[in-house]
N, C-alpha and C positions, 0 to 999 in steps of 0.2 A: 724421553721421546722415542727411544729404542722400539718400547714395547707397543706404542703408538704406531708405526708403521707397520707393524705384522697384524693389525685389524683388518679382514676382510668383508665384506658385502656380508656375505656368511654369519659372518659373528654377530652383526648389526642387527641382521633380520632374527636370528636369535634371542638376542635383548629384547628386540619389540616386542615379540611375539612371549614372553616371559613377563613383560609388565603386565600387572595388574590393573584395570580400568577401562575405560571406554574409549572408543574409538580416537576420539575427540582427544585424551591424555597421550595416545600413543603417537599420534598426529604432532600433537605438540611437542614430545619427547625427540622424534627423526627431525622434526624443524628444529631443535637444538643441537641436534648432533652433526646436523648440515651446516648451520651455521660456523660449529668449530672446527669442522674438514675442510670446508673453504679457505677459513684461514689459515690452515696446517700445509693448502695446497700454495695459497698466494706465497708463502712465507720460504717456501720451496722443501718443505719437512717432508711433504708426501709427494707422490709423483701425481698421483689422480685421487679422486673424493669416494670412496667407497661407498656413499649414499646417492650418488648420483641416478643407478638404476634399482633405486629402492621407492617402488611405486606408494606416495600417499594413501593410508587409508580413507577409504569410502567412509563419508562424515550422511549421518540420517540427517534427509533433508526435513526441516520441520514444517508441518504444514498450516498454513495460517489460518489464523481462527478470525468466523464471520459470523456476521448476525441473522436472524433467522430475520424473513421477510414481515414477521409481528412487531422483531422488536426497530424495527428499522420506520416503518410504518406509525410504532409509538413515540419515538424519538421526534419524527416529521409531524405530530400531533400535538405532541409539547411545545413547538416551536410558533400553535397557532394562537395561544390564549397567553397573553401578557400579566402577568399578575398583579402590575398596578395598568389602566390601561390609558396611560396617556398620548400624547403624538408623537412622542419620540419613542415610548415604550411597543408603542404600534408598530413605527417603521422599523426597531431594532429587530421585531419577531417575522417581519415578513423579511426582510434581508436574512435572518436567521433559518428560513422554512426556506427562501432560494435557495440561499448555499446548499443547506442539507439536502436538499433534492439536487440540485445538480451534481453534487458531489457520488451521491447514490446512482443517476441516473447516467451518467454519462463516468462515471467510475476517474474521474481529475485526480490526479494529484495535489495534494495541499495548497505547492509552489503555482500548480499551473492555475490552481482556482483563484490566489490571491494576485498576480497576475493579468489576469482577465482584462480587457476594455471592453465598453460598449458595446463597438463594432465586431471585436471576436466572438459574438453571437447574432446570428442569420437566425432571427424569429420567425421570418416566411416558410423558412427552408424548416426549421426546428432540428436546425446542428448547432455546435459550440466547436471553436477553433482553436485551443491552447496552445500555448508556446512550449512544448516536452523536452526532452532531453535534447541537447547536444541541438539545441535552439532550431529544432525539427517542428512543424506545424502538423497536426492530421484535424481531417473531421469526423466528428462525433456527434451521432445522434441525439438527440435530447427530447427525454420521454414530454410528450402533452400536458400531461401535471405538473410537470417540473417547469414548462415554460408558461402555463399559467404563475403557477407560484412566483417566475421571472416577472411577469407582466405584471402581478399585484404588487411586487417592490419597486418597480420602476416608477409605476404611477405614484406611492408616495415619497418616491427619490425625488420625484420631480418636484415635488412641493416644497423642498429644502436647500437652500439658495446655495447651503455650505456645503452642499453633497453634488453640485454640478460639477462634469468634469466627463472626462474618457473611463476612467479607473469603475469598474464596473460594482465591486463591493469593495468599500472604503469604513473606516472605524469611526474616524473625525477628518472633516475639511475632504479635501481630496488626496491624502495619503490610501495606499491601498493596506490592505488588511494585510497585518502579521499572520507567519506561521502559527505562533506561539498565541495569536489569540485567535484561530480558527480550532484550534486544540482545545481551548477554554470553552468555544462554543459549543464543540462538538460534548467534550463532556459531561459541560454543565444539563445538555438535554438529554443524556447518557443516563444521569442519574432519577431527572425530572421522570422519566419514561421507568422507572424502574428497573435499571441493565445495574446487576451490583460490581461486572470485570469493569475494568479500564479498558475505555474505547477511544480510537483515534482517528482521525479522518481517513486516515490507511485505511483501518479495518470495514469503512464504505466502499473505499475500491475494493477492497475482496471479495464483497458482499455482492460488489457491482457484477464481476468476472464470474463468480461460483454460483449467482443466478441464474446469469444467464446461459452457463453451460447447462446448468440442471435443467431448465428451460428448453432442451434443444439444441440455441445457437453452434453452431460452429466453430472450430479452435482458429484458424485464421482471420475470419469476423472478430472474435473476441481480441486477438494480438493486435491487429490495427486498431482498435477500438481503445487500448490499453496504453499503445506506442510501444510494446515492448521490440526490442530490435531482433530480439533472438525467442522463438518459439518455444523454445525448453522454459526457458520463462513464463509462460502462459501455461506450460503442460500442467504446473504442480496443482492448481485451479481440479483442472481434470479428478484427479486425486480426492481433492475438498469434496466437488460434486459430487462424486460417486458416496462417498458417506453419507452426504443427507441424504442421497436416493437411498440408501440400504438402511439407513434410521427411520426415513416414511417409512419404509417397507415392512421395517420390523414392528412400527407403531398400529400400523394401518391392518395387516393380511392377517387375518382370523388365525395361520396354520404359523404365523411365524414365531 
């Protein structure tokens, strides 16, 4: 233990800076070594932690991957033509083509889309209300498409006695729809549509957000729109846009 309390700041920053790896290993490496100076301090071995003003490496934020507006549009295509086409095969694809639209157009959360009632959708108004984090309500616009596609599931919601209720997409009876089978859905027309990555109903809110920046919008419009709390959160968006602008650009201008 001797040789333990004559480690300085100094020494530390040296080891990091000597391993081999990426940011991300070195990161993890000070968070182990922080771990055992705390205890060396609680234990009273050391007087203070010599990784305390040893600043974290900057971790690359990764930027999420979105679907381009063909293949999202193909996905929302698949969900119109039933493959056997009986009355429950019908209402499955038009509850299918809602959610996918909604989930695209107004950029929900899984949670908030499986969630939903009735009432948390204002058809005059064409917003949607979700319940977001930290049990916060905002409103969101909902594209005209999308609340057609709303109003053609409703009409044959109505027709099915076991689907009455507040819960606005439900699987059987009036339970609402799982996480874990809006993921099934979403895949399953992932594939139908011809997308060969794995897609998740996340990757429609990004799709949501990196639209509409590329589109124009606003970064404060889009954070409300999102619920995110903190704006840095909505930045990384920015980032994604900017690439597909500078991929049309490369595709498109004769000189690029």
């Amino acid at each position: 233990m001797a040789e333990v309390t004559k480690i300085a700041t100094a020494d530390i920053c040296a080891l990091i800076a000597a391993t081999e790896g990426s940011a991300k290993s070195a990161a993890r490496y000070l968070s182990a070594m922080r771990g055992f100076f705390k205890f060396l301090v609680r234990e009273r071995v050391l007087e203070r932690d010599p990784t305390e003003l040893i600043d974290r490496p900057r971790l690359a934020r990764r930027l999420p991957k979105v679907l381009s507006t063909d293949e999202v549009l193909r996905m929302i295509e698949a969900a119109t033509q039933p493959t056997r086409p009986t009355l429950a095969a019908v209402r499955r694809a038009a509850r299918d083509r809602a959610m996918l639209m909604l989930l695209y157009s107004s950029g929900l959360r899984v949670s908030e889309l499986c969630g939903l009632r009735t009432q948390d959708v204002d058809r005059a108004r064409g917003v949607v209300s979700p319940l977001g984090k930290g049990q916060k309500r905002r409103l969101v616009p909902v594209a005209p498409p999308a609340l057609v596609a709303l109003e053609a599931y409703l009409e044959v919601r109505a027709e099915a006695k076991s689907l009455r209720g507040d819960v606005l997409f439900s699987a059987r009876g009036a339970k609402p729809m799982t996480r874990q089978a809006v993921f099934k859905i979403v895949r399953a027309y992932a594939r139908s549509a011809g997308i060969p990555r794995s897609i998740s109903p996340h990757k429609l809110r990004h799709s949501f957000a990196t639209h509409l920046l590329s589109g124009g919008a606003d970064l404060r419009s889009v954070q409300a729109m999102l619920g995110h709390a903190d704006i840095t959160t909505t930045e990384i968006y920015t980032h994604v846009a900017y690439d597909h602008v500078r991929a049309a650009h490369a595709r498109a201008h004769p000189r690029a």
